[in-house]
N, C-alpha and C positions, 0 to 999 in steps of 0.2 A: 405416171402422173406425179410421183415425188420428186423425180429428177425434175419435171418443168418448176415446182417452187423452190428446192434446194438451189436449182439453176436461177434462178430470176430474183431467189430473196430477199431480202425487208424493204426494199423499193417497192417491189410490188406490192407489197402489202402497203406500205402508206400510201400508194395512189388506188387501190379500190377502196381502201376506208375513209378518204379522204375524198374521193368522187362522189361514196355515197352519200356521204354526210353533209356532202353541199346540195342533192338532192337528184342525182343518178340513179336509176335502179341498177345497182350495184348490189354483189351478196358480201356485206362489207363484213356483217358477226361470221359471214362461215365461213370467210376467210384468214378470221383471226382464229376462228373454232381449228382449221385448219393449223395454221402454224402452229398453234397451242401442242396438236398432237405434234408435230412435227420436232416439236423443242423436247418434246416427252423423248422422242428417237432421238436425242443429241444433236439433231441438225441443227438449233439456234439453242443461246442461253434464254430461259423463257423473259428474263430480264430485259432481252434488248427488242424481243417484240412485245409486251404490255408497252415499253415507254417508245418503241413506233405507232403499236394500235393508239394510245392516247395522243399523242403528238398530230398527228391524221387526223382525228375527231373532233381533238380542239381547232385545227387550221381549216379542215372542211366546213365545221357551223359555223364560224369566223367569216371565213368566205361567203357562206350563203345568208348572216346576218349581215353583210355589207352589201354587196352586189344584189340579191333579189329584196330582203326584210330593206334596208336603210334607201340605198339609189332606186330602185324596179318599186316600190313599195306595191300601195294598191293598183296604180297605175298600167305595172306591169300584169295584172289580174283580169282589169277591166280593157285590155286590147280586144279577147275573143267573147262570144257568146258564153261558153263554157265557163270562161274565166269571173264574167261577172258575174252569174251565175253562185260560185263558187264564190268569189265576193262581198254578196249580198246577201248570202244563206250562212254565209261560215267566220269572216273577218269581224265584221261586230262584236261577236260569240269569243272568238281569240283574241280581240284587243282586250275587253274586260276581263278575262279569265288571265293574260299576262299583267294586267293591271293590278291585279290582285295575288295570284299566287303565279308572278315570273319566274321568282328562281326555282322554286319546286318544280315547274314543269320543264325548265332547260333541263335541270338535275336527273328529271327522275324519265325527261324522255327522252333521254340518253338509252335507256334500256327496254323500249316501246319501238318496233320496226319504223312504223310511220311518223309518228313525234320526234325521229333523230337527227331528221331533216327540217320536217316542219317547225318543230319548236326555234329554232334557230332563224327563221322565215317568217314567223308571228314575233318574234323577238323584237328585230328592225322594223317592222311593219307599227308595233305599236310604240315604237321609241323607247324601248328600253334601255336604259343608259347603257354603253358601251363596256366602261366598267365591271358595273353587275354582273351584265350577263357572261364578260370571260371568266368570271370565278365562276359561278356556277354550270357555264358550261366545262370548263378545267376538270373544276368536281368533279362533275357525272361522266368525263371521258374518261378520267383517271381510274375513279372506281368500274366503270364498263368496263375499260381494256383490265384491270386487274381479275378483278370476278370472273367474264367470259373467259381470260387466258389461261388462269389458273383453273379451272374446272375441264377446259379441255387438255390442259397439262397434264394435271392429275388422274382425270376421268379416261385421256386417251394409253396414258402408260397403263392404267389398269384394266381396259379393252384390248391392250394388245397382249398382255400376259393372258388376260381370259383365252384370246384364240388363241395363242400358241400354245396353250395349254390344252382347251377341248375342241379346237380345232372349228371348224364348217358349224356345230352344233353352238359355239358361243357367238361366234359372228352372225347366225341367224337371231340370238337372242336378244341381241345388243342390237339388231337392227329392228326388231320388234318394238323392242321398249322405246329406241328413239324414235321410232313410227307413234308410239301411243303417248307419248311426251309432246310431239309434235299435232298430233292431233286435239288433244285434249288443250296444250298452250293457245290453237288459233281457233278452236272451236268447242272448247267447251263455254268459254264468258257469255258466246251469244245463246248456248244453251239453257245456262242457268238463268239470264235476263229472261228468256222466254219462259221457264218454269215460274219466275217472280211476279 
């Protein structure tokens, strides 16, 4: 499996962060989670994948605030049943929430699965200036690809000294904790709504 990314390198990576971001279901973060470990093994400078991850990020919500938010706007929504649906329940709700706090949410749903695409897509959709939104989308791509890349950098060099150190016993443990990491990240919030 490292030979196909070593083999395929930082292209690949800009076209799945960069498909996702325009609104692919692509695994765009765990691919950068990926290379992150991969630069930790000397395969890349972690330098030249954060400023591919970012480069991807900002050109992919680019794309999808032009092509689906600016041209396809609502129009493109209300073609299917679903769409309008989805139109009529959800667009009003995201015009005035990007009316109000745009750049926060370009920025901050940079680091949101589903807001990395959409906010980009409510972007255009509510006419946010063109401007604005590339700084703020810049912003939150820069700091994504930096934060994600560097923690799998760092986080992945010191997983692999764990296994090669306790061997089977640390890589079941390390597979643990990102099992309860990743549990608690997509299902603890509706927990605690529920408790509230």
């Amino acid at each position: 499996m490292t030979h196909f990314f070593t083999s395929h390198g930082l292209p690949l990576l800009f076209a799945v962060i960069m498909l996702e971001s325009f609104g692919l279901p692509l695994p765009g973060e765990t691919a950068l989670i990926a290379f992150g470990v991969l630069a930790s093994q000397g395969h890349y400078p972690i330098e030249e994948v954060i400023a591919v991850a970012a480069a991807a990020a900002i050109v992919g919500d680019n794309l999808g605030y032009v092509l689906i938010g600016r041209l396809g706007g609502r129009r493109l929504f209300e073609r299917t049943r679903i769409g309008r649906r989805y139109a009529e329940r959800f667009l009003p709700q995201a015009e005035r929430l990007m009316a109000k706090h745009g750049g926060k949410v370009v920025f901050f749903g940079r680091f949101i699965s589903v807001l990395r695409f959409t906010a980009a897509w409510a972007a255009g959709i509510a006419r946010m200036p063109w401007w604005r939104f590339l700084f703020w989308n810049a912003a939150g791509g820069i700091c994504w690809a930096t934060a994600v890349g560097l923690v799998a950098y760092y986080g992945g060099a010191a997983a692999a000294d764990a296994i090669q150190r306790y061997g089977i016993y640390a890589a079941v443990g390390i597979g643990v904790a990102l099992l309860i990491v990743f549990v608690f990240t997509h299902y603890g919030k509706k927990w605690l709504e529920s408790r509230l």
